[in-house]
Short mmCIF file of the C-alpha atoms (twelve columns), coordinates in Angstrom:
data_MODEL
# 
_entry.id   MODEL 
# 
loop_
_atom_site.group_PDB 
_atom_site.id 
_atom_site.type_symbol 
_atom_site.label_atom_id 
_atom_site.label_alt_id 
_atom_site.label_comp_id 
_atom_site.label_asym_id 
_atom_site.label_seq_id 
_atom_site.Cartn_x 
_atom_site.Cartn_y 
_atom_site.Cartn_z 
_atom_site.pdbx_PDB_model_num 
ATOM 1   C CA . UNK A 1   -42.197 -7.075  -17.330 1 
ATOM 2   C CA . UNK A 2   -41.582 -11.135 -16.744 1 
ATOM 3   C CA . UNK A 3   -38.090 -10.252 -17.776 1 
ATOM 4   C CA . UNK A 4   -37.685 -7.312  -16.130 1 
ATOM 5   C CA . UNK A 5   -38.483 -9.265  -12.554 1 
ATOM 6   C CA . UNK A 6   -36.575 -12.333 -13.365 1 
ATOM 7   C CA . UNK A 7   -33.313 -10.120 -13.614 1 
ATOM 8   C CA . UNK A 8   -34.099 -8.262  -10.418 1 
ATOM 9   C CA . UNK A 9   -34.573 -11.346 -8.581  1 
ATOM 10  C CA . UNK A 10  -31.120 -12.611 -10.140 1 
ATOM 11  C CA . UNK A 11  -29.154 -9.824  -9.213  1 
ATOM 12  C CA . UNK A 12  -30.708 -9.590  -5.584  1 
ATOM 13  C CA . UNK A 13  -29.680 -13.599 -5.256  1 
ATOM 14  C CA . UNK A 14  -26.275 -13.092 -6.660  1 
ATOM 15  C CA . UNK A 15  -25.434 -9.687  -3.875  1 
ATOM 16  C CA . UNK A 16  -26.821 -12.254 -1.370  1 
ATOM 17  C CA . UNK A 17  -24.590 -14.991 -2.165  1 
ATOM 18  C CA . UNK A 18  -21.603 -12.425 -1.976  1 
ATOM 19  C CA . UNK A 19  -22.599 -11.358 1.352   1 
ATOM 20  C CA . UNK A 20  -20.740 -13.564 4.412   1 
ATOM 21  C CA . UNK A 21  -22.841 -16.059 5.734   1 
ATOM 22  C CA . UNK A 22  -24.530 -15.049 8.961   1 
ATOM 23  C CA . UNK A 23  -26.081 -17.277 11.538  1 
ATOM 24  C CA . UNK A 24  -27.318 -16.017 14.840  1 
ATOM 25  C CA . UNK A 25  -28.812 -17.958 17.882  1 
ATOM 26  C CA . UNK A 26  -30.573 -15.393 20.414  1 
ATOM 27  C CA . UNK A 27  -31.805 -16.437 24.122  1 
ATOM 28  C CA . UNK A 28  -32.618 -12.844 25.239  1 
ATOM 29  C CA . UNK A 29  -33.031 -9.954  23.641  1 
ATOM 30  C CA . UNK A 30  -33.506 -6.276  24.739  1 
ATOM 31  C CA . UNK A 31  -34.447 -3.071  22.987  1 
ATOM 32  C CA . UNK A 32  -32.177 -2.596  19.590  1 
ATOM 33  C CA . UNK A 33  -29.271 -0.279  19.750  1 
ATOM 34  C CA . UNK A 34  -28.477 3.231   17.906  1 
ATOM 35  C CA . UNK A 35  -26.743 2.730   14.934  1 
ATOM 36  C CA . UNK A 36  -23.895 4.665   16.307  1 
ATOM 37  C CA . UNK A 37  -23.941 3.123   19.319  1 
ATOM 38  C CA . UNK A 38  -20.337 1.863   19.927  1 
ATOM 39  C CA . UNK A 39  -19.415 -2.069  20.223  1 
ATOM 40  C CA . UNK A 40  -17.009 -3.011  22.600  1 
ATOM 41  C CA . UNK A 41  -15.155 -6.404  20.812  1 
ATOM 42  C CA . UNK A 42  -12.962 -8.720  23.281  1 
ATOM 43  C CA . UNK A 43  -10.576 -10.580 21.103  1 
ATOM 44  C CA . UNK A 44  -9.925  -14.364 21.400  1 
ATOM 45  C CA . UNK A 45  -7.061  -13.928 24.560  1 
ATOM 46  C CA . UNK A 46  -9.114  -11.444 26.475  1 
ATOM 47  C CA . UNK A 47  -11.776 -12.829 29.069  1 
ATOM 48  C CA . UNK A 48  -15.341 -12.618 28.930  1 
ATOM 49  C CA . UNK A 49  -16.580 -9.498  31.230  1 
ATOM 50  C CA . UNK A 50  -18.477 -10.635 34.848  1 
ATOM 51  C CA . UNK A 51  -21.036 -8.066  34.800  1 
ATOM 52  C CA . UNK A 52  -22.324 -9.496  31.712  1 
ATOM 53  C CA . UNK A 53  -25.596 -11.261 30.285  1 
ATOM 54  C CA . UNK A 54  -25.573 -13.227 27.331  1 
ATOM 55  C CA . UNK A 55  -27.542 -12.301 24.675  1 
ATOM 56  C CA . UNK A 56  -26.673 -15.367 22.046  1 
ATOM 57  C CA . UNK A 57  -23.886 -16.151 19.742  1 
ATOM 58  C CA . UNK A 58  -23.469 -15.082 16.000  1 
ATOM 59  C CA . UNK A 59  -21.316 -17.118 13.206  1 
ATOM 60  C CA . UNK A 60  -19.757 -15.697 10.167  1 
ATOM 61  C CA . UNK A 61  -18.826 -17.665 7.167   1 
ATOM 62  C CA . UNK A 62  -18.608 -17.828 3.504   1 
ATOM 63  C CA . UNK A 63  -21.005 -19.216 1.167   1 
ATOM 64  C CA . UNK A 64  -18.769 -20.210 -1.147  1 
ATOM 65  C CA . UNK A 65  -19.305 -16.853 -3.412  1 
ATOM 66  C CA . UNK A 66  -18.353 -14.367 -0.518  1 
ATOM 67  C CA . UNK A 67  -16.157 -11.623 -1.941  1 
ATOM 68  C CA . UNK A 68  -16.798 -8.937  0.156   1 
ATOM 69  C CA . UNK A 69  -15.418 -10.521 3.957   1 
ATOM 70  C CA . UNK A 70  -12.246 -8.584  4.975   1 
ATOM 71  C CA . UNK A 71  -11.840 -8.733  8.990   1 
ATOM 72  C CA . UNK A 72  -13.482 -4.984  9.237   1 
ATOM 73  C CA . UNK A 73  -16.528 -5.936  7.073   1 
ATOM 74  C CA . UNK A 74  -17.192 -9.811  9.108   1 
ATOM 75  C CA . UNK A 75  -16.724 -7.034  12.271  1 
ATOM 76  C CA . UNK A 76  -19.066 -4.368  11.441  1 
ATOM 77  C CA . UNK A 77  -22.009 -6.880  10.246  1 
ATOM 78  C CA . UNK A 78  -21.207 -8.902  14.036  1 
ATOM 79  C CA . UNK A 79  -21.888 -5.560  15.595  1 
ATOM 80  C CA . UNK A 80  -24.922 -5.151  13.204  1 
ATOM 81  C CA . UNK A 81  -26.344 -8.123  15.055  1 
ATOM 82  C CA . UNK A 82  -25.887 -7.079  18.317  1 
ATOM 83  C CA . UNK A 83  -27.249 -3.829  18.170  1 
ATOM 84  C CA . UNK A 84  -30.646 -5.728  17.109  1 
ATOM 85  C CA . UNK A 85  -31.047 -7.627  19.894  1 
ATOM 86  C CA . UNK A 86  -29.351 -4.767  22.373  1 
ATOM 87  C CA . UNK A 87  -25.940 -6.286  22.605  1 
ATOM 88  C CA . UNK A 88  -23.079 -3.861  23.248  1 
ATOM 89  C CA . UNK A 89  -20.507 -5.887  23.283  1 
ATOM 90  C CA . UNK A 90  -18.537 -9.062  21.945  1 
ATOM 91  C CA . UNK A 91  -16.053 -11.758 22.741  1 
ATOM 92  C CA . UNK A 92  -14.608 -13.566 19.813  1 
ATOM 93  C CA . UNK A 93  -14.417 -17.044 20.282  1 
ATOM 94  C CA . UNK A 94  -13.404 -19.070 17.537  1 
ATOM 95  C CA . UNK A 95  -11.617 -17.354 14.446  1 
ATOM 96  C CA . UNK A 96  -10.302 -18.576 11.169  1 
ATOM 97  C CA . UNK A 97  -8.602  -16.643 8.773   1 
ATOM 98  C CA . UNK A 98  -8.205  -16.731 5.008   1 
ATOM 99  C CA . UNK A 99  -6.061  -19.782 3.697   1 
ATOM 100 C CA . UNK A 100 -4.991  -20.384 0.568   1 
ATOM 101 C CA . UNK A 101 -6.494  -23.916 0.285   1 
ATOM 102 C CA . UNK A 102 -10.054 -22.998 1.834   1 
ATOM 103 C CA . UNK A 103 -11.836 -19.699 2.036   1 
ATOM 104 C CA . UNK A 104 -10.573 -16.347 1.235   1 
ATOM 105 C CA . UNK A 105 -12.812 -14.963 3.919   1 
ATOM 106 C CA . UNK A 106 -12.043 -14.130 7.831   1 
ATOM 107 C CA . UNK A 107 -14.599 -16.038 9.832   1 
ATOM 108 C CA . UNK A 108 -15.753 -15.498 13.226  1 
ATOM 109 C CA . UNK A 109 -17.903 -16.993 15.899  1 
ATOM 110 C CA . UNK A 110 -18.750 -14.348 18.850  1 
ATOM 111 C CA . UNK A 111 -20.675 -14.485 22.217  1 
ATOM 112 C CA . UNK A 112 -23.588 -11.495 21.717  1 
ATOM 113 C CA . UNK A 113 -23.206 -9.904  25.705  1 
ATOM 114 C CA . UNK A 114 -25.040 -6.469  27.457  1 
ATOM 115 C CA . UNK A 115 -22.514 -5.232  29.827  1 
ATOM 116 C CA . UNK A 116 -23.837 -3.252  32.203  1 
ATOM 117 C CA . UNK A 117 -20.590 -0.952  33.104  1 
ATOM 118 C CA . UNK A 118 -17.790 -0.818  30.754  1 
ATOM 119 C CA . UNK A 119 -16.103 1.454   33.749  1 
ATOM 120 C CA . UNK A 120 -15.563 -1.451  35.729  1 
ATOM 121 C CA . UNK A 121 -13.843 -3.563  33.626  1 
ATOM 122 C CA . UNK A 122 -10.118 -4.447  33.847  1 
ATOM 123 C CA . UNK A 123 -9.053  -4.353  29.992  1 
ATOM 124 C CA . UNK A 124 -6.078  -5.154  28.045  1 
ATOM 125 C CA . UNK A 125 -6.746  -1.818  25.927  1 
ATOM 126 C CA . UNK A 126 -6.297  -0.008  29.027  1 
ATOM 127 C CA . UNK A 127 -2.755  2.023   29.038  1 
ATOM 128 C CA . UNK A 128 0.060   -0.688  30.226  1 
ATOM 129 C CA . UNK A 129 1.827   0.381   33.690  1 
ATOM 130 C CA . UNK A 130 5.341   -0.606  31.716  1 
ATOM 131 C CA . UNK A 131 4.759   1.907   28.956  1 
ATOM 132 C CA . UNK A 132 4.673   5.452   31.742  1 
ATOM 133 C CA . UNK A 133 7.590   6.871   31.321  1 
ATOM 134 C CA . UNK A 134 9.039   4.026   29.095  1 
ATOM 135 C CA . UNK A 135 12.146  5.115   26.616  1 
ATOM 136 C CA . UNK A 136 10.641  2.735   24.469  1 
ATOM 137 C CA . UNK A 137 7.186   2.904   22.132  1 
ATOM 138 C CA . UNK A 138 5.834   -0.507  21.295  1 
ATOM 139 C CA . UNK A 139 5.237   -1.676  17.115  1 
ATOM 140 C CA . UNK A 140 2.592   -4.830  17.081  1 
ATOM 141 C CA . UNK A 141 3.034   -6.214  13.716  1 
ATOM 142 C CA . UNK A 142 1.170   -8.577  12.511  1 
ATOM 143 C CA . UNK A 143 -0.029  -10.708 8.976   1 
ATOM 144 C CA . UNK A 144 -2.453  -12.801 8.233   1 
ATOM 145 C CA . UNK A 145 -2.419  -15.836 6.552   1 
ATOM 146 C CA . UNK A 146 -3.670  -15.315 2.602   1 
ATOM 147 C CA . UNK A 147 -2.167  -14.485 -0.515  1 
ATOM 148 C CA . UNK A 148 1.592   -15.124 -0.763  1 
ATOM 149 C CA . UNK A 149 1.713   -17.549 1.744   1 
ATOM 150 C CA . UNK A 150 4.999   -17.870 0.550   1 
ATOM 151 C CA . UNK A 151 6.532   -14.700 0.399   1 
ATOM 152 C CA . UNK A 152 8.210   -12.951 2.875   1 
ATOM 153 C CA . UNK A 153 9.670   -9.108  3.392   1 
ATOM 154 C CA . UNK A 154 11.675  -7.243  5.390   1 
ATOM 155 C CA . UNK A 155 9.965   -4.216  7.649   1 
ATOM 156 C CA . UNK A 156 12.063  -1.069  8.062   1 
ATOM 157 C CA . UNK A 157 11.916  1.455   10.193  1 
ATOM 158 C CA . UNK A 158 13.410  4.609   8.797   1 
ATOM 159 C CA . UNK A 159 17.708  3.445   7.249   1 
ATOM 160 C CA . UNK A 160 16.219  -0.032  10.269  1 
ATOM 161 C CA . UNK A 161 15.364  -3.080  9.427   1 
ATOM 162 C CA . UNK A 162 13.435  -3.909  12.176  1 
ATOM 163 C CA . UNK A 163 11.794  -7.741  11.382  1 
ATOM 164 C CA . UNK A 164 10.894  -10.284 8.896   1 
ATOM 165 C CA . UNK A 165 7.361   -10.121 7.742   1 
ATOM 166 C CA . UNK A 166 5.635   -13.985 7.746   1 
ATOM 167 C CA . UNK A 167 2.562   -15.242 6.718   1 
ATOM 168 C CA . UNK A 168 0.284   -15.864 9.179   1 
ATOM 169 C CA . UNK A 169 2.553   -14.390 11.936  1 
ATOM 170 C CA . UNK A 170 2.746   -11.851 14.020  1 
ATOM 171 C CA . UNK A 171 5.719   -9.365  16.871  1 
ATOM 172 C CA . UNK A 172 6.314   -6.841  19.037  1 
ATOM 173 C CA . UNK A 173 9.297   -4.901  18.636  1 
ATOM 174 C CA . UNK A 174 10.471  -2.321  20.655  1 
ATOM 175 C CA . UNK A 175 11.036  0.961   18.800  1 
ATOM 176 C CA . UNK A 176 13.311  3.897   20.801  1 
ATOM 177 C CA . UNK A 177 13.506  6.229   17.780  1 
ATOM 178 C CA . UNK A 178 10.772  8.617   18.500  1 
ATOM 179 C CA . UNK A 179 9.854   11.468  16.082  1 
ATOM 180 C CA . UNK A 180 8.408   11.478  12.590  1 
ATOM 181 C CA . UNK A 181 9.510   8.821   10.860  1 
ATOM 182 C CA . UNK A 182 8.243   6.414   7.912   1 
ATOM 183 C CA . UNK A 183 7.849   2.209   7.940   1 
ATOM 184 C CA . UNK A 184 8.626   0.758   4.977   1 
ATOM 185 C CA . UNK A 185 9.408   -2.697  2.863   1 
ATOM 186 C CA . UNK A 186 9.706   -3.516  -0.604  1 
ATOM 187 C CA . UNK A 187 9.651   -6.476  -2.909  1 
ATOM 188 C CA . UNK A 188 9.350   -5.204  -6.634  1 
ATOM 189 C CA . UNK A 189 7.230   -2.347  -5.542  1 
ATOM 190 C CA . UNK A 190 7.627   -0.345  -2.377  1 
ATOM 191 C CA . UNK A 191 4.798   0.328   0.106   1 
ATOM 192 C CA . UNK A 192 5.086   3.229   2.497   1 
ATOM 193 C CA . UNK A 193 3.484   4.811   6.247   1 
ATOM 194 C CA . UNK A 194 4.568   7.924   7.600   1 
ATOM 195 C CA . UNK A 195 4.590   7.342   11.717  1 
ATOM 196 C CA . UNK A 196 5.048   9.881   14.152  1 
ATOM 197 C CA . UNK A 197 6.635   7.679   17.407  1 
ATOM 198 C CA . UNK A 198 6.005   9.199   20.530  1 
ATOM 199 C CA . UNK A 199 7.669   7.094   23.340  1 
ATOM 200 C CA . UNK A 200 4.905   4.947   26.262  1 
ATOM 201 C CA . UNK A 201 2.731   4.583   22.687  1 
ATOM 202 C CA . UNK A 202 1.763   1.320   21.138  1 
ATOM 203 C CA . UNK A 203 0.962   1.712   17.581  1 
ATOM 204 C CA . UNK A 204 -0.096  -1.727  15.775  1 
ATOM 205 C CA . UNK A 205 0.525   -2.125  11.602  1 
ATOM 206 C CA . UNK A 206 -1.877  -4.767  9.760   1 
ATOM 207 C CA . UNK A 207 0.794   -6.524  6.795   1 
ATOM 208 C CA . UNK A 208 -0.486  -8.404  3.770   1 
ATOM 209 C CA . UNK A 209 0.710   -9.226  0.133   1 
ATOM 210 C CA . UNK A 210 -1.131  -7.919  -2.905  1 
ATOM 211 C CA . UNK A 211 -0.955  -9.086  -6.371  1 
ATOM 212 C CA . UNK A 212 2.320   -8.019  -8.350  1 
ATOM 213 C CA . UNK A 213 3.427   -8.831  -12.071 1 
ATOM 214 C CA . UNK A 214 5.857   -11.534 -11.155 1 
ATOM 215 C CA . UNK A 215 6.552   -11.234 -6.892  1 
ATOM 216 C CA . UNK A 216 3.731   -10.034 -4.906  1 
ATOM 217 C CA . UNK A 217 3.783   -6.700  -3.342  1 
ATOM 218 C CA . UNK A 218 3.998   -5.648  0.131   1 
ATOM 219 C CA . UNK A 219 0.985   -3.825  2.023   1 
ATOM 220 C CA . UNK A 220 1.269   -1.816  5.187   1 
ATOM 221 C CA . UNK A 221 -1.687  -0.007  7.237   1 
ATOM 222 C CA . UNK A 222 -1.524  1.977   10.235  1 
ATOM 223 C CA . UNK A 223 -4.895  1.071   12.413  1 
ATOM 224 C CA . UNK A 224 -6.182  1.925   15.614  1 
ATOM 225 C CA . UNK A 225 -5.291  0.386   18.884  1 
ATOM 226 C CA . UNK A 226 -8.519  -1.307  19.657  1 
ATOM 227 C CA . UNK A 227 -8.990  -2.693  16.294  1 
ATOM 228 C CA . UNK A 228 -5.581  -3.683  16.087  1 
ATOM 229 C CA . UNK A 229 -5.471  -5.305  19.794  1 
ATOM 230 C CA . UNK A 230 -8.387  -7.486  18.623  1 
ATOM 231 C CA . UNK A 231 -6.841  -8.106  14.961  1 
ATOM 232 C CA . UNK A 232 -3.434  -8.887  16.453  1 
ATOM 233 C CA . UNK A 233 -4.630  -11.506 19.355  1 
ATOM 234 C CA . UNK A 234 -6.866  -13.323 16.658  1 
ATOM 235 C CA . UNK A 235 -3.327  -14.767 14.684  1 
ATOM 236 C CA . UNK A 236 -3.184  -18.260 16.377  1 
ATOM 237 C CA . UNK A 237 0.100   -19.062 14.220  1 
ATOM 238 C CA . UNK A 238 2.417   -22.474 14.674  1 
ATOM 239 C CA . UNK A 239 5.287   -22.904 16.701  1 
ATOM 240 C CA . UNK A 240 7.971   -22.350 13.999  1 
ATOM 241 C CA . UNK A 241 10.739  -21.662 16.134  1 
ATOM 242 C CA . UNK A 242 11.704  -25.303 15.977  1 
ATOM 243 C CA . UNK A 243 11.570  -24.928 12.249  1 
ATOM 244 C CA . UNK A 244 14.680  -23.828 9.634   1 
ATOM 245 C CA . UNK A 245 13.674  -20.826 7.247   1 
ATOM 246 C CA . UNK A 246 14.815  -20.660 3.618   1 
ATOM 247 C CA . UNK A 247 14.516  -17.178 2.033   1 
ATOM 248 C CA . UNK A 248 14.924  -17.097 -1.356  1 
ATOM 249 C CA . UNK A 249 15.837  -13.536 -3.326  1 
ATOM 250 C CA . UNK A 250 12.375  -13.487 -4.915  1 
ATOM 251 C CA . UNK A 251 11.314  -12.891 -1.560  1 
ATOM 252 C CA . UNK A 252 9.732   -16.415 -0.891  1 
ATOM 253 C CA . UNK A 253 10.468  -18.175 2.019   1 
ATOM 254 C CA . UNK A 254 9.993   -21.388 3.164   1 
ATOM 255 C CA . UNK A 255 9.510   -22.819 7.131   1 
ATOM 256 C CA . UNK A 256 10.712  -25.998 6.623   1 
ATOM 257 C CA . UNK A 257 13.273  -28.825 8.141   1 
ATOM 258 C CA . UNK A 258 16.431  -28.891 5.880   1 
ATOM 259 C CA . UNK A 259 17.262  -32.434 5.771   1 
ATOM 260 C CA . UNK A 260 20.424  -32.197 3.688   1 
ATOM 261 C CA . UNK A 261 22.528  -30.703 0.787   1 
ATOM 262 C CA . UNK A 262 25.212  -30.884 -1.938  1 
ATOM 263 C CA . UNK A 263 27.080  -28.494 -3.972  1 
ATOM 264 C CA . UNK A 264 23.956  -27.107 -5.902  1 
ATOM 265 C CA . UNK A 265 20.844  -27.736 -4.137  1 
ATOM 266 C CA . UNK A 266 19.328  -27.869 -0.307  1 
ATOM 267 C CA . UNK A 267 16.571  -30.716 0.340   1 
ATOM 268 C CA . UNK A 268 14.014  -30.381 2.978   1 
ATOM 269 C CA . UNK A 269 10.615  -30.678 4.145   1 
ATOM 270 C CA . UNK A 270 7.712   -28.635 4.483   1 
ATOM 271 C CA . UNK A 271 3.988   -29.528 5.481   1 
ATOM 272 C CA . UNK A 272 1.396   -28.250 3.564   1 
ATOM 273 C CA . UNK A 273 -2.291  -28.528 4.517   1 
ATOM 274 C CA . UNK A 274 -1.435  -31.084 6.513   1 
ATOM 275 C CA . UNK A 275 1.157   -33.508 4.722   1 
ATOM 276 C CA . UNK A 276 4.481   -33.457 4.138   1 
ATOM 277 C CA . UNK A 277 6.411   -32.864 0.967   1 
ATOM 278 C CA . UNK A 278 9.965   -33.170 0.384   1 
ATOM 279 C CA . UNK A 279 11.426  -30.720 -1.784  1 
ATOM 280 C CA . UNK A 280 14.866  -29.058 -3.236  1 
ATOM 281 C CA . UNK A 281 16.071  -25.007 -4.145  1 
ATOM 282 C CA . UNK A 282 18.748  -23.953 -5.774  1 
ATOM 283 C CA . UNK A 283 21.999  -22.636 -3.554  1 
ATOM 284 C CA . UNK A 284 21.929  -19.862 -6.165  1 
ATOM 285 C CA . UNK A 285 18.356  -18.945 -5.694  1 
ATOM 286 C CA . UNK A 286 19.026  -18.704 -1.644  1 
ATOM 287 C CA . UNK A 287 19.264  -15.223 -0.174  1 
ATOM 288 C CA . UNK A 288 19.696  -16.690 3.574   1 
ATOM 289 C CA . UNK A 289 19.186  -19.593 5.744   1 
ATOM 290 C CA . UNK A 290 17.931  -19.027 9.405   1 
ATOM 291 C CA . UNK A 291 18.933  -22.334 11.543  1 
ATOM 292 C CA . UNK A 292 16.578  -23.427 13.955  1 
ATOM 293 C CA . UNK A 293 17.934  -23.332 17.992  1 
# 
């Protein structure tokens, strides 16, 4: 029977520590929230409502064992915390995505707020005036940073290429192909969305890389406009424009400053995690070279 706890109380400590890390700080509180009562989210560019109270502020972060702390699971366990304490809505602050040299998790601090009319409020969600009668529909693409930092793929758009998908990046592209169509890219394997483009829409596709057998393979997903608003404004990526970019036929590519060449190799620079390393490729290995302006 000993035994018998002992393991229960093992298991129970090991689903904790896989659970994100969640700290709240509560001033006020008022009576808790249905569970499917909806929770407004303002992303990090969007202001804080005026006809709000603050309730408190809630972190998310890893423990160090986290597995389970995708940007929809760190969201639904923020609005978890809010509905306790009567919070309907809540304005991202501070967010840091996965990175390659630190956590694999998305972490989040938010300001817990009770709005009292969500009527009233001038939003960024709401439909743009530039999109009524626009010939145009509008494609917010975007990436985290994460796994295969390094490798880069082209987006198409039907026989299009319409961009280069970057880590930690993100674009809006004007799209004046309506109809039903399909987004695409490909790197050893090919991932796939059917879209149906009606023009004045804004549709928003989340981007990632998943594990391959020798190149990792592309991953696109559809999601809705308010998630992806919030998802899309939360990339705080680098100025790279004053950057060159080396893309290499195994579909890595490298931001960099290209600080000379010969017949067989290009040298440059790249920072990573802060310092700089100096570095070569192979001209045969190259597919392009983008110069910066």
């Amino acid at each position: 029977m000993r035994k018998l706890s002992i393991l229960i109380v093992t298991c129970a400590l090991l689903l904790t520590s896989c659970a994100p890390k969640i700290t709240t700080s509560i001033t006020s509180n008022y009576k808790p929230l249905d569970y499917r009562e909806e929770i407004r989210v303002f992303g990090l560019e969007e202001g804080e409502p005026v006809n709000s109270e603050i309730l408190g502020t809630i972190k998310i972060g890893d423990t160090g064992f986290t597995t389970n702390c995708g940007w929809d699971v760190v969201i639904e366990k923020a609005k978890m915390e809010a509905r306790k304490v009567g919070g309907n809505a809540l304005k991202i602050t501070k967010h840091t995505p996965p990175n390659i040299w630190g956590s694999s998790c998305h972490q989040i601090t938010a300001t817990i707020l009770k709005v009292d009319d969500f009527d009233a409020l001038v939003c960024k969600d709401t439909v743009d005036s530039t999109l009524i009668n626009a010939d145009y529909a509008l494609l917010h693409v975007y990436r985290y940073r994460g796994l295969g930092a390094m490798i880069g793929y082209d987006l198409h758009l039907g026989d299009s290429t319409i961009c280069r998908v970057k880590n930690n990046w993100r674009q809006t592209i004007k799209i004046r192909k309506d109809g039903l169509n399909s987004l695409w890219a490909k790197t050893e394997s090919k991932a796939e969305v059917p879209v149906n483009i009606k023009l004045g829409t804004e549709y928003y596709l989340r981007c990632s890389v998943t594990m391959g057998m020798f190149v990792g393979h592309p991953s696109l997903e559809l999601v809705d406009k308010q998630t992806g608003h919030t998802e899309y404004q939360s990339i705080d990526y680098p100025d790279i424009y004053d950057k060159d970019v080396i893309v290499l036929y195994d579909g890595r590519e490298f931001v960099c400053v290209i600080n000379s060449e010969d017949d067989a190799n290009v040298y440059f620079t790249i920072n990573r995690n802060g310092r700089e390393i100096k570095t070569q490729v192979n001209k045969k290995d190259i597919e392009s070279i983008q110069r910066a302006n």
